[in-house]
C-alpha positions as CSV (number, residue, x, y, z in Angstrom):
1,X,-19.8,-21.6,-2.0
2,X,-16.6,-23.6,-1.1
3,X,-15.9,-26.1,1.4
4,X,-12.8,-25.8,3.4
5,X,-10.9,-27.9,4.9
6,X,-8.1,-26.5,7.7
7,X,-5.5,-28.4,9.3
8,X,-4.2,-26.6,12.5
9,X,-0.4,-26.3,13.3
10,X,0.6,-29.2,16.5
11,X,1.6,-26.2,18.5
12,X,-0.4,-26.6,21.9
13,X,1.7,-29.3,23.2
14,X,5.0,-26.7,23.0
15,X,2.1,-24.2,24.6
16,X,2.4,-26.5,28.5
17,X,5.9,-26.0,28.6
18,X,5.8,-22.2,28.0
19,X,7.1,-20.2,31.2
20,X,6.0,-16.7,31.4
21,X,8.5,-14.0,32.5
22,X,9.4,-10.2,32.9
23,X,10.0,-9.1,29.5
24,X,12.3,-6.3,30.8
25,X,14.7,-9.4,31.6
26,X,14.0,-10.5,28.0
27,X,14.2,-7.8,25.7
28,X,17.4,-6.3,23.7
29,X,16.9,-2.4,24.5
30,X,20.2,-1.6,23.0
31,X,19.5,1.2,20.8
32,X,18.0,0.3,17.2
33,X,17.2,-3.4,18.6
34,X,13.3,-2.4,19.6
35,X,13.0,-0.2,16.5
36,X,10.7,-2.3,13.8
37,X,10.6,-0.3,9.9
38,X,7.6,-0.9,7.8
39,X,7.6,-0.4,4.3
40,X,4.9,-0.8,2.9
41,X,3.7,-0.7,-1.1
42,X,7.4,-0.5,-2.4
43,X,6.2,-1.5,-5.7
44,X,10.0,-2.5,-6.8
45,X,11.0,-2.1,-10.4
46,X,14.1,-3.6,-11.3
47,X,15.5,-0.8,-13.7
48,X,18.9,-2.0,-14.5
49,X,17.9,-6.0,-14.0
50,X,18.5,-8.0,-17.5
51,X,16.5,-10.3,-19.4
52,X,16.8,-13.8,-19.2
53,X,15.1,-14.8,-22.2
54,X,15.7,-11.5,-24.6
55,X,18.9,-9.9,-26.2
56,X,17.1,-6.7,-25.4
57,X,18.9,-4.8,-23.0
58,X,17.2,-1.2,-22.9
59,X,18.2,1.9,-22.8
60,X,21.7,3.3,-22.1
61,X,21.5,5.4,-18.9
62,X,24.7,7.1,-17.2
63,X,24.9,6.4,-13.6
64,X,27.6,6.8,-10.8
65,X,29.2,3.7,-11.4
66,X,29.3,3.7,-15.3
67,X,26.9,3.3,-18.0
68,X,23.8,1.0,-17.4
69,X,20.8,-0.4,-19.4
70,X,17.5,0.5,-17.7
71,X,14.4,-1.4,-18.6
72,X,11.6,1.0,-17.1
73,X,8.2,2.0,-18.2
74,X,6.8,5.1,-20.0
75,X,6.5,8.5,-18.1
76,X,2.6,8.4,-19.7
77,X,1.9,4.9,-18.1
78,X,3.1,6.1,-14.4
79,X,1.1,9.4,-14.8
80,X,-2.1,7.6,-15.1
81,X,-1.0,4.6,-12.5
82,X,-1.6,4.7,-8.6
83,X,2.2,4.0,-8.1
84,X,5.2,5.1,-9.4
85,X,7.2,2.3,-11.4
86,X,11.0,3.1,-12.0
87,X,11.9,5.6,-9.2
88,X,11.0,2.8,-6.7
89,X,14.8,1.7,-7.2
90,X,15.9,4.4,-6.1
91,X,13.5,4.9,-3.1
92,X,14.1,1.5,-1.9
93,X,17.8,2.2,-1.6
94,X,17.3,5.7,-0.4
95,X,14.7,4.1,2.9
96,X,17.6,1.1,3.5
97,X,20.2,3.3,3.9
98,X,18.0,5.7,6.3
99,X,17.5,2.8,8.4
100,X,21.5,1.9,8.3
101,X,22.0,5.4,9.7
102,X,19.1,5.3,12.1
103,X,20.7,1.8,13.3
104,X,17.3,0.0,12.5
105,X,17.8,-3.7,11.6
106,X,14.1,-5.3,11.6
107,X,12.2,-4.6,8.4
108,X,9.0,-5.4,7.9
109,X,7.4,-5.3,4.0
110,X,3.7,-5.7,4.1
111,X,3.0,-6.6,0.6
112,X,3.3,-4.9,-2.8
113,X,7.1,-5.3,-2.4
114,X,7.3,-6.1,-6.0
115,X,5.7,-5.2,-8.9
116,X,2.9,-7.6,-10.3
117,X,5.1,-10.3,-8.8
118,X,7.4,-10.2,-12.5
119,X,10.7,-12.4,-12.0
120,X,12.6,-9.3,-13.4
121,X,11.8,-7.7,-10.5
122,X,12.0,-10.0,-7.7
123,X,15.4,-11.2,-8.7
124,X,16.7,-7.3,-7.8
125,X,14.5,-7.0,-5.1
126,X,16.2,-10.1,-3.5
127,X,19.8,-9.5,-4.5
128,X,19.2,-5.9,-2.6
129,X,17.6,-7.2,0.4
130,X,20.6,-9.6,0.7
131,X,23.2,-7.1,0.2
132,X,21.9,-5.2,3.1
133,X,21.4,-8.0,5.2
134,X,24.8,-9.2,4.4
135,X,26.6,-5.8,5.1
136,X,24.7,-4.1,7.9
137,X,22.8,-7.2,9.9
138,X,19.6,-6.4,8.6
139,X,16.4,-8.5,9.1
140,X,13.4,-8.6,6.2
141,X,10.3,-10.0,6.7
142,X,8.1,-10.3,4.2
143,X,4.0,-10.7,3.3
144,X,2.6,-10.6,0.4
145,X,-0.1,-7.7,-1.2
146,X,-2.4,-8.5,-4.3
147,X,0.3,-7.3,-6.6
148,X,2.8,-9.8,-5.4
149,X,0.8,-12.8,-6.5
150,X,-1.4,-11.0,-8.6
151,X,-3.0,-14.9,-8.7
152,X,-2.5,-17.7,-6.7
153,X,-0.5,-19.0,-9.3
154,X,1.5,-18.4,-12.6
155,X,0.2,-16.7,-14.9
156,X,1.2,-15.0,-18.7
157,X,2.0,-11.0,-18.6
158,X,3.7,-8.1,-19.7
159,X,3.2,-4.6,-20.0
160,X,2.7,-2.5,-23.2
161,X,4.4,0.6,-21.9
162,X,8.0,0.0,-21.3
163,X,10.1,3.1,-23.0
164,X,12.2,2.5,-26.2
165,X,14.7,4.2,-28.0
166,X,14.1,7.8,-29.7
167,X,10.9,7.9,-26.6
168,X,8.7,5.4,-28.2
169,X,7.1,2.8,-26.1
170,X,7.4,-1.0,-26.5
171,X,5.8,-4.1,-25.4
172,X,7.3,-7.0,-23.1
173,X,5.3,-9.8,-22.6
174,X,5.8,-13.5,-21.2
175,X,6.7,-16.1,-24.1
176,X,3.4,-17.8,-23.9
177,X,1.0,-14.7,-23.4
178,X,-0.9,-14.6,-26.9
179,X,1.1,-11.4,-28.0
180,X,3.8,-13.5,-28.6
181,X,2.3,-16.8,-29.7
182,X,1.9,-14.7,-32.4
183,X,5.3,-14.3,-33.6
184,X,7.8,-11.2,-32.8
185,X,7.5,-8.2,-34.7
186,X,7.9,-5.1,-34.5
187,X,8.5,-3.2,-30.8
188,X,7.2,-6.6,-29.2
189,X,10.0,-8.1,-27.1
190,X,9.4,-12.0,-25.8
191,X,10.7,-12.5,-22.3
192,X,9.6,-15.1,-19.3
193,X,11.0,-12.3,-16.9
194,X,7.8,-10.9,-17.5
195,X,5.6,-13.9,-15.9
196,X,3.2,-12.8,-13.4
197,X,5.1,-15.3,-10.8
198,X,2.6,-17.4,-8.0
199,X,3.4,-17.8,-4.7
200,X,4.9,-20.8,-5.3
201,X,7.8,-19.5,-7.1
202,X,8.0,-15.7,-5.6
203,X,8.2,-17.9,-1.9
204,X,11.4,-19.8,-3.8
205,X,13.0,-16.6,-4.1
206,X,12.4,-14.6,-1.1
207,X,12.5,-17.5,1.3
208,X,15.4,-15.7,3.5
209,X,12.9,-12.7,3.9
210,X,10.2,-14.1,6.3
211,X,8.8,-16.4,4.8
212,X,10.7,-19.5,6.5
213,X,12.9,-19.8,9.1
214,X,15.9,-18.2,10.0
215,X,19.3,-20.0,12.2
216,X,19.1,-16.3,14.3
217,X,15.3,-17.0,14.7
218,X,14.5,-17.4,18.6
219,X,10.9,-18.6,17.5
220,X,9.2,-19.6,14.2
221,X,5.6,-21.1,13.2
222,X,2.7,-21.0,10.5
223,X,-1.0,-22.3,10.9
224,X,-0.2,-25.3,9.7
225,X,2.7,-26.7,11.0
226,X,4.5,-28.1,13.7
227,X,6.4,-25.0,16.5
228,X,9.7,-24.5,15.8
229,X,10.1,-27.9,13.3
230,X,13.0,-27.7,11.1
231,X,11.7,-28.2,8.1
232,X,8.7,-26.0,6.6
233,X,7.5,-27.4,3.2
234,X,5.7,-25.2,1.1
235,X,2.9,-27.7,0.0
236,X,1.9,-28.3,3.6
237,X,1.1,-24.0,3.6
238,X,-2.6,-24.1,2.4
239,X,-6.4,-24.1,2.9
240,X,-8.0,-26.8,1.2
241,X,-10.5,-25.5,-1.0
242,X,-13.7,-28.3,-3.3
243,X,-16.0,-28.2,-5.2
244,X,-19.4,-27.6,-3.7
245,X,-21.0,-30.4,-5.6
246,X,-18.0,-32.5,-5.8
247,X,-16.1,-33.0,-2.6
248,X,-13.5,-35.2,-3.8
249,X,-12.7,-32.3,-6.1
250,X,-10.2,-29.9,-4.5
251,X,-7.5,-27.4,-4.7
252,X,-5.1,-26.5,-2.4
253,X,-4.5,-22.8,-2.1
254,X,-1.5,-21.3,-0.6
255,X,-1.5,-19.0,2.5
256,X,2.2,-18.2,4.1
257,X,1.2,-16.2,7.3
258,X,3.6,-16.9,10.3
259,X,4.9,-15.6,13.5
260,X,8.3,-15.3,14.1
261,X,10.2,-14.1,17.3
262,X,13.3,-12.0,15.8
263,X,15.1,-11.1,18.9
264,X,14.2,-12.3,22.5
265,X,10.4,-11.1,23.0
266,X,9.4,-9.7,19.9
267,X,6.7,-11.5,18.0
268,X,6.2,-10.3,14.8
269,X,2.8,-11.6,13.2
270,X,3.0,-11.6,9.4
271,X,-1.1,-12.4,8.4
272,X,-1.5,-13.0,4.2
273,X,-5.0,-11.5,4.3
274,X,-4.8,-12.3,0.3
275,X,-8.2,-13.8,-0.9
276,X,-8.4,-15.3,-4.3
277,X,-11.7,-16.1,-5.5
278,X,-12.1,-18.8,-7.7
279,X,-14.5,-17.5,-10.6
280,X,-16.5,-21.1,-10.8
281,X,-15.8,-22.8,-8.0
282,X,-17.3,-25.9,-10.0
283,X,-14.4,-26.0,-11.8
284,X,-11.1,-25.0,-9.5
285,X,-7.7,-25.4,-11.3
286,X,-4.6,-23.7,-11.0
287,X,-4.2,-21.8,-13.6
288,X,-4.3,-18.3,-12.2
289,X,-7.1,-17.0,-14.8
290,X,-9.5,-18.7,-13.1
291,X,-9.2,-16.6,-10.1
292,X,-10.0,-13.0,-9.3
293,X,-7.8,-10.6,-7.8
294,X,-7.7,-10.0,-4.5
295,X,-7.3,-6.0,-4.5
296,X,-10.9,-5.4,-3.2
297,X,-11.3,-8.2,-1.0
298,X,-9.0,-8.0,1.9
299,X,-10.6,-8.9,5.5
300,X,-14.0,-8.3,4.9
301,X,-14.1,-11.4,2.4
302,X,-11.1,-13.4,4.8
303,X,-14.1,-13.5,7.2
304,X,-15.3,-15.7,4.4
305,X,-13.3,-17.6,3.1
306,X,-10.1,-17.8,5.6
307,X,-12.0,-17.9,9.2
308,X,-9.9,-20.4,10.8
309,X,-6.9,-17.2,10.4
310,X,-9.0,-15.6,13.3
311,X,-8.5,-19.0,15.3
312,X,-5.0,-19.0,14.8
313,X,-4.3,-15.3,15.3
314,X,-6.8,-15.4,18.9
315,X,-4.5,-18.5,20.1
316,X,-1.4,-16.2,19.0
317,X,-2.4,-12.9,20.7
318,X,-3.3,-15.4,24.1
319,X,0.0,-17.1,24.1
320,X,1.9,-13.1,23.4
321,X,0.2,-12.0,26.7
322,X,0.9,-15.3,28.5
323,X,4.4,-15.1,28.1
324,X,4.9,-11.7,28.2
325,X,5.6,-11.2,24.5
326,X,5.6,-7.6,22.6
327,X,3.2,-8.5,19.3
328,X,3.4,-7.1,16.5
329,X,1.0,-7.6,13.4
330,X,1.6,-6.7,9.6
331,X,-0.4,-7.6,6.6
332,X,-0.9,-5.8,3.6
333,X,-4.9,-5.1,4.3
334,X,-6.2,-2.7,6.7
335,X,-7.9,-3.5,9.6
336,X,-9.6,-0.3,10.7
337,X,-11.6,2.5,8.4
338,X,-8.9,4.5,6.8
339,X,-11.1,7.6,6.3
340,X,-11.3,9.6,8.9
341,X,-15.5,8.6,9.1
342,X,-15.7,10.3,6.0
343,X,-17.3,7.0,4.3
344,X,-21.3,8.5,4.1
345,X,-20.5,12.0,2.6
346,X,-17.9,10.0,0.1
347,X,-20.9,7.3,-0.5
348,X,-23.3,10.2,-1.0
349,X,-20.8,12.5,-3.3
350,X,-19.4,9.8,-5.5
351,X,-21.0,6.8,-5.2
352,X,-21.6,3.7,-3.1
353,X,-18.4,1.5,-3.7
354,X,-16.1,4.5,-5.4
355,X,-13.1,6.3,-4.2
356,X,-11.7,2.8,-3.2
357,X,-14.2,2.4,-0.7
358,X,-14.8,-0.8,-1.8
359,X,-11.9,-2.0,0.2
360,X,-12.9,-0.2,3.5
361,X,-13.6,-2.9,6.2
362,X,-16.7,-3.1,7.2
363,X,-17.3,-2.1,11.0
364,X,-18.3,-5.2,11.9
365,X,-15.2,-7.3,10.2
366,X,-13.2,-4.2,12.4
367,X,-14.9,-5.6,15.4
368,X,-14.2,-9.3,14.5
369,X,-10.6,-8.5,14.1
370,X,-10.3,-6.3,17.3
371,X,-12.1,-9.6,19.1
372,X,-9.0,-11.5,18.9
373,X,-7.0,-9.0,21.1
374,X,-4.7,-8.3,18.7
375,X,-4.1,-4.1,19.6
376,X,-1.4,-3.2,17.0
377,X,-1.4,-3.7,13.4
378,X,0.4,-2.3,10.5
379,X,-1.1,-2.2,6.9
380,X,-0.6,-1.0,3.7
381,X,-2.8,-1.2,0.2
382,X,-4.5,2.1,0.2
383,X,-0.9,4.2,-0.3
384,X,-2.4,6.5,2.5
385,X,-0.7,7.6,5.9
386,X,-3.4,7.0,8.5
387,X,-4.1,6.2,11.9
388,X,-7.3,4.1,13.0
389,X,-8.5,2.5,15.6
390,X,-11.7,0.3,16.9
391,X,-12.8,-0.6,20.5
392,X,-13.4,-4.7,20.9
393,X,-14.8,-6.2,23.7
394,X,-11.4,-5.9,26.1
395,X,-9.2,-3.9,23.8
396,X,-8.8,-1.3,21.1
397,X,-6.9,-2.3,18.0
398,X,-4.8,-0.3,16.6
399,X,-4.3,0.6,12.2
400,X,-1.4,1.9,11.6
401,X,-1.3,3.1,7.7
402,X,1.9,2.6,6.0
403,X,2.5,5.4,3.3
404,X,3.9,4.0,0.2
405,X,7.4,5.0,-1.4
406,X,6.0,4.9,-4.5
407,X,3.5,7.5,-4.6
408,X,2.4,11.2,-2.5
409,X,3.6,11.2,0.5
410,X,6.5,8.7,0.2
411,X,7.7,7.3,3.3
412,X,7.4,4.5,6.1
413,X,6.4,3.8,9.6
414,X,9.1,3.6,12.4
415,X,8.1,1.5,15.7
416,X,9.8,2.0,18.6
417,X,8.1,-0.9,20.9
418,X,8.4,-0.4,25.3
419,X,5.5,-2.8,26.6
420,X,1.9,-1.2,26.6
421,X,3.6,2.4,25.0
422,X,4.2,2.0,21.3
423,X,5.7,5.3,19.7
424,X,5.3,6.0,15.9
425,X,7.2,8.0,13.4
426,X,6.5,8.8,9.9
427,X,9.7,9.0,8.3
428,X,8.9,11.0,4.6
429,X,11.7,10.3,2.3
430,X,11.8,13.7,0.3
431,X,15.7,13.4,-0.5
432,X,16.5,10.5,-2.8
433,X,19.7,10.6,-4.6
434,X,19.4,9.8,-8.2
435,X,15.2,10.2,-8.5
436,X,16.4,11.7,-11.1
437,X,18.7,9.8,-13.3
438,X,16.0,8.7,-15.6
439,X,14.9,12.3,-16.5
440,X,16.8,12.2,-19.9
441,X,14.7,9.5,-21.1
442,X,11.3,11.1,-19.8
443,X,12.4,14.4,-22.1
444,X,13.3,12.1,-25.2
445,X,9.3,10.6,-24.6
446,X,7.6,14.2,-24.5
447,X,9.4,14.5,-27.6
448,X,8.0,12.1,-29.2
449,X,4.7,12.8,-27.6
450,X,4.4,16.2,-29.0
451,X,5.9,15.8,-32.5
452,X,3.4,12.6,-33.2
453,X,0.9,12.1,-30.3
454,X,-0.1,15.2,-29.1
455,X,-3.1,14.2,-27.6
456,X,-1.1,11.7,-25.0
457,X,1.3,14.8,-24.1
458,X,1.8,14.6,-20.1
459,X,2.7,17.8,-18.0
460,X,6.5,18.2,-18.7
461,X,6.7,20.4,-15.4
462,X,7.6,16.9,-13.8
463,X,11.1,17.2,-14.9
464,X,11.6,20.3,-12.9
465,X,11.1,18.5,-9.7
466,X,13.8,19.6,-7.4
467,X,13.4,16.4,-5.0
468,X,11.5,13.4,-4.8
469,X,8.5,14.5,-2.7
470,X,8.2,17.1,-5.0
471,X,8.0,14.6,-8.1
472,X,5.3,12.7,-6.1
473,X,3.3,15.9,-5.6
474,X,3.4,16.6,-9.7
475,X,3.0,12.8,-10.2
476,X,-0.5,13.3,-8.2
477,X,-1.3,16.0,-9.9
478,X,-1.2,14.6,-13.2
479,X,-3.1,11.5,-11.9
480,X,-5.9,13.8,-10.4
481,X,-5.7,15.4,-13.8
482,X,-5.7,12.2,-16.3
483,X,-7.5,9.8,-14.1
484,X,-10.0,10.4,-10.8
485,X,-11.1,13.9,-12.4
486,X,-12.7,11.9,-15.8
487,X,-13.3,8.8,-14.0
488,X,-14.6,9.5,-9.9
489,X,-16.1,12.8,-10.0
490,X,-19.9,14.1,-11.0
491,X,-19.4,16.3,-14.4
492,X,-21.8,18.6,-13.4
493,X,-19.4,19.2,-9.8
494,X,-16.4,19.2,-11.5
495,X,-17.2,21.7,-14.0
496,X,-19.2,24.1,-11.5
497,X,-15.3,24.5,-9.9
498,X,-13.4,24.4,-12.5
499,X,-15.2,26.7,-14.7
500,X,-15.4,29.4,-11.4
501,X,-13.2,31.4,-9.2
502,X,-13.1,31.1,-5.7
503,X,-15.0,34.6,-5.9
504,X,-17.1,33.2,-8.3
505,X,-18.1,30.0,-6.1
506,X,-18.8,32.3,-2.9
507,X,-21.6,34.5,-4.8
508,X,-23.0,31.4,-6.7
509,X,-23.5,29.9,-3.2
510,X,-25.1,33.2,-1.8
511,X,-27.7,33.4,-4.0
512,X,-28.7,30.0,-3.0
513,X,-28.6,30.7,0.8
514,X,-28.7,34.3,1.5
515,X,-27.2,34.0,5.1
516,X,-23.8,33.0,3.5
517,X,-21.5,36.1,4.1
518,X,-19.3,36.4,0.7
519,X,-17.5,39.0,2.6
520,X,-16.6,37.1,5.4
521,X,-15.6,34.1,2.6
522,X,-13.1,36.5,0.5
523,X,-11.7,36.9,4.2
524,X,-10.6,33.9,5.5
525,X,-10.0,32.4,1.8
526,X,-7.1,35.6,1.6
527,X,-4.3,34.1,-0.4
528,X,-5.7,31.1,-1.5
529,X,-7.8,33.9,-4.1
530,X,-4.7,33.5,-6.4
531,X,-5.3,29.2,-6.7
532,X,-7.2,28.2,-9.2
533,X,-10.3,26.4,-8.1
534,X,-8.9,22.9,-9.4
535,X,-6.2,22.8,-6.6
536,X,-9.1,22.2,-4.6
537,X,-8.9,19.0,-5.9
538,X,-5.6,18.2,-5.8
539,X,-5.7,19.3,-1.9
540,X,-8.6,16.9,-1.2
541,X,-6.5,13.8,-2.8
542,X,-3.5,14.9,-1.1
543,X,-5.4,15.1,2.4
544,X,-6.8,12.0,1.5
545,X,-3.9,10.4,0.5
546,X,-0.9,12.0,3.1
547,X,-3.2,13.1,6.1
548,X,-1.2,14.7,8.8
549,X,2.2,14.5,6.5
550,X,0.1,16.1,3.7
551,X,1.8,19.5,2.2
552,X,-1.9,21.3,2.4
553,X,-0.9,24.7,4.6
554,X,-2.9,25.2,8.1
555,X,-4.2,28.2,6.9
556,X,-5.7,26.8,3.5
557,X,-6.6,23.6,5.8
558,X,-8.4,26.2,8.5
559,X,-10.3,28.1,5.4
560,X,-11.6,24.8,4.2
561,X,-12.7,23.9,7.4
562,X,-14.5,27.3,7.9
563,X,-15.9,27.2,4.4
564,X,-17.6,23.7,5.3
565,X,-19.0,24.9,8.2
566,X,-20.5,28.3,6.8
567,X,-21.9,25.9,3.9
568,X,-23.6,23.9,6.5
569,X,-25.7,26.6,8.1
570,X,-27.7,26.8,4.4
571,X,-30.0,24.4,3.2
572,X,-29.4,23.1,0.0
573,X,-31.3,20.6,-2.3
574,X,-29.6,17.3,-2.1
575,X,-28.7,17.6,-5.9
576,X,-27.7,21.1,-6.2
577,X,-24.0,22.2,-6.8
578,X,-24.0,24.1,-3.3
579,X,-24.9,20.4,-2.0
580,X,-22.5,18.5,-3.4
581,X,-19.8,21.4,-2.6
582,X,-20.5,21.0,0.9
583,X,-19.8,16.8,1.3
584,X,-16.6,17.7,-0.6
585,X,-15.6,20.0,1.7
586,X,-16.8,18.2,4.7
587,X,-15.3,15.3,3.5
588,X,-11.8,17.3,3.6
589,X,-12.4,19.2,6.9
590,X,-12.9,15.4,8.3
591,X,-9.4,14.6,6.6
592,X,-8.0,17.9,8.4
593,X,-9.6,17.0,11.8
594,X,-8.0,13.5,11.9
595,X,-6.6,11.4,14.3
596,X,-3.1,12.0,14.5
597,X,-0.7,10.4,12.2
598,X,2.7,12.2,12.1
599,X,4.6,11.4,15.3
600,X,2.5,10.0,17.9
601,X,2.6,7.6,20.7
602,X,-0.1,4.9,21.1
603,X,-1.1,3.7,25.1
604,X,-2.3,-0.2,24.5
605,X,-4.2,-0.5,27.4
606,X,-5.9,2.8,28.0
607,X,-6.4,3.0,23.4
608,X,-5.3,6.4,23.6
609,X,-3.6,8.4,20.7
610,X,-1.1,10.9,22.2
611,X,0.7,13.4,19.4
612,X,4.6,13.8,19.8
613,X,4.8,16.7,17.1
């Protein structure tokens, strides 16, 4: 175990000159001014950025303003990836300039704005943050996710995957990952702009997005340094982590949380709830290998091993209510449960730990967090639109799920902020101009898939997408199909649906419990007797995944519902198909019954969830 060592920011001597006032005097309520965007899990890829350390250029694309190079990744490798890497260029353009129209000019990213932290991509991420902040007035504020620094610090990378001419794939990797120690050969191409970066250098370039202050700031601080100083070095930014054994012996490992006041009484609370375990703490260096990710950690291990966070963010929520400030707080981990109490019947379907439940926080860490007052957070991670919510000891905190834009349903969370009333929109982002543009490429791939690896051939019905949301939809469905089917469900489950009808599933279950009326089934099932079986599974994951937002019809949601609660008048032996049939569909009738997550308006001081649509 660690030691720490935590030096707290000089703050509470600014704290006895605070006066508290009427925030009504304070705040901006021009329209737009109290609106705050979060978008969350953007996932950036840099399509038409360039090589710094390659003549490659990659592959000639037409667009509206002329003829690019685009360096993306293989259709294959984003059907069997959580996200979506090149149409997140145009997404990100597509949510900007919705929020230019809706007047919005606060931003909030909470983490996973880049992808893997690769210089290629922050460099266009940065030059398009800037261009909108330069041209429409628009405020970023950034934190970062596990895929940002995907270590604490630098480390070698590159990705096997990116497409090549005639729909082959190629390899990019960092000049001093072992690929290319090796020597060049052969579709390898050698290129530093495929470093997985450290915070060190991804702060550098994003340092006018959140991370330090800003001339328009009214108010700026971090844990660890002085209120409102003028100059915020990055070294100063850390825990200090030893050796257990040897306390001389110590690392120091960056954190860049702050709190920033925007616009006159806004407090926006940016928390890095990264955790990077060292792998032997007996021997800390920083070399990023020596460090695990920090995908499944979130707040249940920040209890751990950043405590004094909870310190800082007590002292921050006391000195909002104090002086009458409206707080806001974004990280890129959730606070709450993010599955609708479906965490037992998921445990005892597929496995303690599975279906990302792993990185569910644990009640009591919910508790803890809630136990700091904090009432309203924003989070990300999980890709999933969700509302949560836990009662502390004076308050309820709020979870507000951000959706991603890079996967089903793409979208992002729109705050408008009035005192204890806090009304949220999901905004889906279905239109995108130009999701398309890299289609021709995608075609030239299948190809090449069927003509010489036929056994890697992807679902071309992709390219027919008329829209974005409906490319995320086939995207899932591919990655239900080439992923979680093989790798999260029981075999003998999986092939009991897939290998029946939905007639055939309602007599298999009525000979195990004779009560079951298979009449009454055929019924309320009606047209979903034309489905196949398996897009019972693509209805639970998009359920899971979209809640409220999800594209699942009422009537095919109601017939689930009723199907889970005719299944739960039999009794079934715990390892029987009928059993395991059941927890699936209670699990998705607990997805159906959610709190609201759409439109809703949130009451701070009562913890009520109204729904607006």
């Amino acid at each position: 175990m660690l030691k720490k060592s935590f030096t707290l920011g000089l703050w509470f001597s600014v704290l006895l000159g605070c006066q508290s006032y009427d925030k009504a005097e304070r705040l901006d309520y021009v329209e737009g001014s109290l609106k705050v965007a979060f978008l969350a899990d953007i996932h950036f890829h840099n399509v038409y950025g360039k090589l710094q350390d390659s003549q490659y250029v990659g592959l000639s694309t037409q667009t509206p303003d002329g003829e690019k190079h685009a360096l993306i990744r293989s259709m294959g490798a984003q059907l069997k990836s959580t996200r979506l890497f090149n149409e997140t260029y145009f997404v990100l353009l597509a949510a900007l300039d919705d929020l230019v129209k809706r007047k919005v000019k606060l931003v909030a990213l909470p983490g996973d704005f880049s992808d893997d932290g690769q210089p290629l991509h922050l460099r266009g991420l940065a030059s398009i943050l800037k261009r909108y902040k330069e041209e429409h007035g628009m405020r970023f504020f950034a934190i970062p996710g596990n895929h940002d620094p995907v270590r604490p610090f630098t480390t070698a990378s590159g990705k096997k995957d990116f497409l090549g001419d005639d729909g082959q794939e190629i390899a990019i990797y960092s000049l001093d990952d072992k690929r290319c120690a090796q020597g060049q050969r052969d579709g390898l191409v050698c290129a530093n702009d495929l470093l997985k970066w450290g915070y060190k250098e991804i702060v550098a370039t994003l340092a006018d997005f959140g991370f330090y202050p800003n001339s328009k700031d009214k108010y700026f601080e971090t844990p660890f340094t002085q209120a409102n100083q003028k100059q915020f070095i990055f070294e100063e930014r850390h825990f200090k982590w030893c050796e257990t054994n040897n306390p001389t012996k110590c690392i120091a490992m960056p954190d860049t949380s702050y709190l920033v006041e925007p616009i006159d009484g806004l407090w926006l609370l940016a928390i890095d709830a990264n955790v990077y375990q060292p792998k032997d703490d007996e021997h800390l260096s920083q070399k990023g290998k020596d460090f695990k990710g920090s995908s499944g950690a979130g707040y249940n291990a920040l209890l751990q091993y950043k405590p004094e966070l909870l310190n800082w963010i007590t002292d921050v929520v006391q000195r909002a209510k104090k002086q009458n400030k409206q707080l806001v707080a974004f990280s890129h981990f959730p606070m709450t449960d993010f599955y609708d109490a479906a965490q037992p019947e998921m445990e005892a379907l597929f496995g303690r730990g599975k279906q990302q439940m792993a990185r569910m926080p644990l009640l009591n860490t919910a508790k803890v967090l809630a136990n700091t007052g904090l009432q309203l957070h924003v989070g990300g991670h999980m890709h999933i639109n969700d509302t949560g919510s836990v009662v502390g000891e004076h308050n309820t905190l709020f979870n507000i799920q951000a959706p991603s834009l890079a996967a089903y349903r793409p979208g992002y969370k729109l705050l408008t902020l009035r005192d204890e009333i806090v009304d949220v929109e999901t905004v889906v982002l279905d239109e995108v101009p130009r999701f398309d543009e890299l289609f021709g490429h995608y075609k030239d791939e299948h190809t090449h898939l069927r003509r010489y690896s036929p056994s890697k051939l992807w679902n071309d019905k992709i390219l027919a997408a008329a829209n974005y949301g409906q490319f995320t939809d086939h995207h899932l469905k591919e990655l239900v199909r080439l992923r979680y089917l093989p790798k999260e469900w029981p075999n003998d489950l999986l092939r009991y649906i897939s290998e029946n009808t939905f007639t055939g599933l309602f007599e298999t279950t009525a000979v195990e419990c004779t009560s079951f009326d298979v009449d009454a089934a055929l019924s309320h099932a009606n047209t979903l007797l034309k489905w196949k079986t398996t897009e019972l599974f693509n209805d639970f994951y998009r359920l899971r995944n979209a809640d409220s937002i999800a594209q699942v019809s009422l009537a095919r949601q109601a017939f689930y519902i009723w199907f889970h609660k005719a299944l739960n008048q039999c009794s079934f032996k715990e390892d029987s198909l009928q059993y395991k049939l059941s927890l699936m569909l209670e699990i998705m009738a607990k997805f159906s019954n959610a709190q609201p997550s759409d439109s809703i308006r949130l009451h701070l001081e009562t913890g009520e969830i109204e729904e607006l649509n």
